[in-house]
C-alpha positions in Angstrom: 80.3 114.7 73.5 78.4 111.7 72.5 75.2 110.5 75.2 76.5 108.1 77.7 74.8 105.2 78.9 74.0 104.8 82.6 76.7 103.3 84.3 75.4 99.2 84.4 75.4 97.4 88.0 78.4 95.3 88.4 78.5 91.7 89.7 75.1 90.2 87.7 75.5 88.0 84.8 72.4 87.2 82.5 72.3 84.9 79.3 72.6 86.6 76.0 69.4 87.0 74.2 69.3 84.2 70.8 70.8 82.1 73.4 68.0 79.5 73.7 68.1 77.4 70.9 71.9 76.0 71.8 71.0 76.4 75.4 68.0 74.6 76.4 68.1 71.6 74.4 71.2 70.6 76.2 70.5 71.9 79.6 66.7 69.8 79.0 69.4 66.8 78.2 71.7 67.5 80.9 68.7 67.6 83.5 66.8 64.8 82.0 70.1 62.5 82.4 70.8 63.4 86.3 67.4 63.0 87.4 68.0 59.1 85.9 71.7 58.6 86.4 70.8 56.6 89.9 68.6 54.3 87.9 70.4 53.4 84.9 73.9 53.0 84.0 73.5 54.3 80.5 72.0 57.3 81.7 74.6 57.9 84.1 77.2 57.6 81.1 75.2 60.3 79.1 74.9 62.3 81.8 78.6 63.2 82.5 78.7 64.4 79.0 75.5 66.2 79.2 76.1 68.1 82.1 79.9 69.2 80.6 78.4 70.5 77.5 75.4 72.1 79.6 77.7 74.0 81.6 79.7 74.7 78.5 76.9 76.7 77.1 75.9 78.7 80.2 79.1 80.1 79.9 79.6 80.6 76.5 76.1 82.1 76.6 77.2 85.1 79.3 76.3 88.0 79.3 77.8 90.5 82.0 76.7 93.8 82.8 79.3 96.4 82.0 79.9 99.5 83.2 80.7 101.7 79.9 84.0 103.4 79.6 84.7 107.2 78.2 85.6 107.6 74.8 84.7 108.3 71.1 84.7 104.8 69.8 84.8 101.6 72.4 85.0 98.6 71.2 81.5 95.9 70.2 83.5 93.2 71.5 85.5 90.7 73.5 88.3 89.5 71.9 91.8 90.2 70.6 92.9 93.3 67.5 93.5 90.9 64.7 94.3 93.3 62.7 94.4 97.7 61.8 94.1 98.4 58.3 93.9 102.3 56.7 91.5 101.6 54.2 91.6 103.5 50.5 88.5 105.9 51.4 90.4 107.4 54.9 89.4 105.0 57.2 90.7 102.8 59.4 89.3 99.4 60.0 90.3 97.6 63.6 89.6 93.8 63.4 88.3 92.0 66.5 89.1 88.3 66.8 86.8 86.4 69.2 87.2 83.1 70.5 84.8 80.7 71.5 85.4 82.0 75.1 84.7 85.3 74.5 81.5 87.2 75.7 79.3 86.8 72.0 77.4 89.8 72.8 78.2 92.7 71.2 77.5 96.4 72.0 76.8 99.5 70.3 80.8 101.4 69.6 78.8 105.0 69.6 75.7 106.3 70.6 73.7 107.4 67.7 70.6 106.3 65.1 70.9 102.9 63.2 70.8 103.7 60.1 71.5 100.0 58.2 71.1 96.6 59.3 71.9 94.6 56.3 72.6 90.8 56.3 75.3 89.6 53.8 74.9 86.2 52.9 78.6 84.2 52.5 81.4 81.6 53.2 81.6 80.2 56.8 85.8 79.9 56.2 87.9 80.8 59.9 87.8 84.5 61.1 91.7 84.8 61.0 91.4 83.6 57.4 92.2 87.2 55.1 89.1 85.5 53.2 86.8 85.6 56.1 85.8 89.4 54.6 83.5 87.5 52.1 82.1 85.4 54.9 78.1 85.4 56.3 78.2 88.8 58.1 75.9 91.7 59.4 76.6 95.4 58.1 75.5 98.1 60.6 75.8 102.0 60.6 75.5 104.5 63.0 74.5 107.9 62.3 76.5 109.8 65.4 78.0 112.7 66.3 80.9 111.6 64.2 79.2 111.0 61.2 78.6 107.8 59.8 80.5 105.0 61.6 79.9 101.7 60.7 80.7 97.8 62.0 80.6 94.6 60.7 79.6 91.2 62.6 81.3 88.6 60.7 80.6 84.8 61.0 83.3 81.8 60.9 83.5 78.6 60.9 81.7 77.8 64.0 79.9 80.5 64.0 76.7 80.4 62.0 74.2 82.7 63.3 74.6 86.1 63.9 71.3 87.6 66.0 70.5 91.0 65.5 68.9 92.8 68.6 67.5 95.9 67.5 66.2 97.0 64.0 66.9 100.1 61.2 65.7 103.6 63.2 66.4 102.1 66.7 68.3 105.1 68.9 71.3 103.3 70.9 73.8 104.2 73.7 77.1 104.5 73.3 77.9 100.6 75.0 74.3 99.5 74.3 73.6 95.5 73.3 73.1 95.7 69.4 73.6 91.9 68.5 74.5 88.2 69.1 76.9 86.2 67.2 77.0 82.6 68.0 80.5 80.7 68.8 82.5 83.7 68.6 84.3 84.7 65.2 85.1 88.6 64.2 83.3 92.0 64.6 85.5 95.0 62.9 84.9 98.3 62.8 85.8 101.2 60.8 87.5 104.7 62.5 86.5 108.0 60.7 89.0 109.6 58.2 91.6 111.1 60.7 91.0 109.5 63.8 93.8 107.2 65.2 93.5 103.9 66.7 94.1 103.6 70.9 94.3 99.7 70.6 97.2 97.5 69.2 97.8 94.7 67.2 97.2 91.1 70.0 95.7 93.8 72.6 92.8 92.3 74.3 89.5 93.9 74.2 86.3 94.3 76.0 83.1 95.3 74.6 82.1 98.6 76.5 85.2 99.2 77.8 88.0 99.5 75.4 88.8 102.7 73.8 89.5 102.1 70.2 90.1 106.0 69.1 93.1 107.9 70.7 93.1 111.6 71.4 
């Protein structure tokens, strides 16, 4: 059975690491305008604004602790199974929409070696678009008790940054934070020949927790 993680404390929510570019700029802007709101009616226009988008980010920007479920394969993110696709070589590839409200962090779907971190310049077209396979994306592997498993962090139309978190050779936990992609859009990853999907087409999932392989 693969390494598991340390069950994480529950009830504590950071900010997502790649975060602070988007966030502090408009949390600055949001602060800035309060503190002069009493002062100047144009500042107190902006600042209603400000303050929406600021709070906006913080929760875009979220990052909960998780504590990580049993299973083969779980799934790298918060969203909803856009798709299930047998590929040609065996494979099965579970597509994971996420929303702009979704958690953007995603984790680690076994524990194992990384053995590929490779950034795929592309389009930027939506994530439930059959052409977002071509899009900007991130290519990982995972050398693991099952063999080679690998995922893919795909960008969309808002989203155009994907943040890596750890590098080629970095040992991860099953559930670990691998990456960042900013505004949401589509992580997928691919089952081993012969293993069958526990998740369903519109099922929810949450990074860490969902089991994507069945018994």
């Amino acid at each position: 059975m693969p390494h598991r993680s340390l069950p994480e404390p529950r009830g504590r929510v950071r900010l997502a690491r790649g975060a602070s570019p988007w966030l502090l700029p408009t949390v600055a802007t949001a602060a800035v305008s309060l503190s002069r709101a009493r002062r100047s009616p144009r500042w107190a226009a902006l600042a209603v604004p400000a303050t929406a988008l600021a709070a906006g980010m913080l929760w875009f920007f979220r990052d909960p602790e998780r504590e990580i479920a049993p299973g083969r394969v779980i799934s790298p993110a918060d969203g909803v199974v856009q798709s299930i696709t047998p590929r040609p070589d065996g494979r099965t590839r579970v597509a994971i929409f996420m929303s702009p409200l979704n958690v953007h962090v995603n984790r680690a779907p076994v524990a194992g070696t990384v053995t590929s971190v490779e950034h795929i310049p592309g389009g930027y077209v939506p994530a439930f678009n059959k052409e977002s396979e071509f899009n900007e994306r991130v290519v990982w592997h995972f050398d693991s008790e099952l063999g080679d498993i690998e995922m893919v962090q795909i960008a969309g139309t808002v989203a155009r940054r994907i943040v890596p978190y750890v590098p080629r050779g970095t040992k991860v936990e099953q559930g670990e934070r691998v990456g960042l992609i900013r505004f949401g859009s589509r992580v997928d990853v691919y089952l081993p020949q012969g293993m069958e999907p526990a998740v369903a087409l519109r099922q929810r999932t949450t990074a860490g927790v969902t089991r994507l392989d069945r018994d």
